[in-house]
N, C-alpha and C positions, 0 to 999 in steps of 0.2 A: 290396426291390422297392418302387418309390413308384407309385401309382394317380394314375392320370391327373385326375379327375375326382371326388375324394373325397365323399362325403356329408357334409353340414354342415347342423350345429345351433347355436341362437344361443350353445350353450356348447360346442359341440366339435364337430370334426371326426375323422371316420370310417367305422368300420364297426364291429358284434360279429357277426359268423356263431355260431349254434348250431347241433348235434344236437340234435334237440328228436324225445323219443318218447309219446305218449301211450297208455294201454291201458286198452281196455273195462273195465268193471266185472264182477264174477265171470266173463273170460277168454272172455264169450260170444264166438262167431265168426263176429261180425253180417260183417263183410269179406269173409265169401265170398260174401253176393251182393251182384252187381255196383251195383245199385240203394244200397243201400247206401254204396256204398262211394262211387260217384262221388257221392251226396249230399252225404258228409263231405265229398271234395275238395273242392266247390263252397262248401259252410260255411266250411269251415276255409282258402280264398282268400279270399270272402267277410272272412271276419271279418277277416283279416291287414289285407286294404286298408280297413274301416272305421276303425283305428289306426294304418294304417301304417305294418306290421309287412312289411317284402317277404320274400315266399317264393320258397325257392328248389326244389331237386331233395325229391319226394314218393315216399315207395310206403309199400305197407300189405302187412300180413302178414295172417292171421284177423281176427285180435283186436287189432290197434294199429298203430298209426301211425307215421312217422319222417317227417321230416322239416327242410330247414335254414331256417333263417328269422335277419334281421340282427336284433336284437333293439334296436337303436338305443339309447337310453338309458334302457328301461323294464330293469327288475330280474330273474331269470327267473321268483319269486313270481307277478308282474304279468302277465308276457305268460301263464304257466297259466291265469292266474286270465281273463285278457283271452279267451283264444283257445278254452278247453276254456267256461267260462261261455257263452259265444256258442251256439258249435254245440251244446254238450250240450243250450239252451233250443230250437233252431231244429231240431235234429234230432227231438228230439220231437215237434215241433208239425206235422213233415212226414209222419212216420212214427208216427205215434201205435200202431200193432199195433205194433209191435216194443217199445214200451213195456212194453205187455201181455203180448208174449210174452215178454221175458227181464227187464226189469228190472222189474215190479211200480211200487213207492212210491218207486225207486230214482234216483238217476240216472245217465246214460249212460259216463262217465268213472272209473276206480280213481281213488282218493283222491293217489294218487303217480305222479311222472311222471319226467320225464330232459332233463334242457337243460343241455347241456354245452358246453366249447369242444373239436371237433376237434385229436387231436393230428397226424391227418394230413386233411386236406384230398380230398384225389384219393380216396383209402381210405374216409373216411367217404363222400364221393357214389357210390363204385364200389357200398357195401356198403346204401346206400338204394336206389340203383336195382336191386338182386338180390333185394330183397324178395319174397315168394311174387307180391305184384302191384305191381311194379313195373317201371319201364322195360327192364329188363334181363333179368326174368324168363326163366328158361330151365321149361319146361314138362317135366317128368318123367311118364315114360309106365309104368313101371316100374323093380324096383331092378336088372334088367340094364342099361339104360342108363348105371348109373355101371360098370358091369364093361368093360376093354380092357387 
């Protein structure tokens, strides 16, 4: 399948799509509120277009992130380093109590993270947007609901 319109760099032409996951530090479940959570969104867009990094389909669970992002010709070293760097400084500085209440001296980001290539395309966006908050989210009311 050939793209109409390819993205081009003075050394190449293309695209890289990644899964790109990142996760809180000691698994807090700063993601369940909402305040929160759209802050990151807005960081973690934010920062994508200070480097120009395009982002694609997002959703969060408690505690982390998913997300696809073209990584263009940065390493995926780089873009961690670009993207969690950023928001981890600017989420602080918006949210300073949350600091305090879960991570101390610490900061906001686990030390490892996941930036992969999709081996299936469709499955990886299906299975970001199913995230507890993401697009697709089906809301569970109890465990009869999966009973039929």
């Amino acid at each position: 399948m050939r793209k109409e319109n390819p993205t081009r760099y003075s050394s190449a032409v293309g695209e890289a799509w990644q899964h790109c996951e990142f996760k809180i530090k000691y698994c807090h479940p700063i993601f369940d509120d909402e305040i929160y959570r759209e802050g990151m969104r807005t960081l973690l867009l934010e920062a994508a277009y200070n480097v120009e990094i395009p982002i694609g389909e997002m959703g969060f669970d408690n505690n982390h992130v998913h997300f696809m992002a073209d990584i263009c010709l940065y390493s995926r070293p780089e873009v961690a380093k670009l993207l969690r760097g950023y928001t981890g400084k600017k989420f602080f500085e918006y949210f300073p109590e949350a600091k305090k209440k879960y991570f101390w001296d610490s900061g906001l980001w686990n030390p490892s993270y996941y930036i992969g290539s999709p081996k299936n395309f469709e499955n990886t966006i299906n299975y970001i947007k199913k995230q507890k908050y993401g697009e697709a989210r089906v809301k569970q009311q109890s465990l009869l609901s999966y009973a039929a």
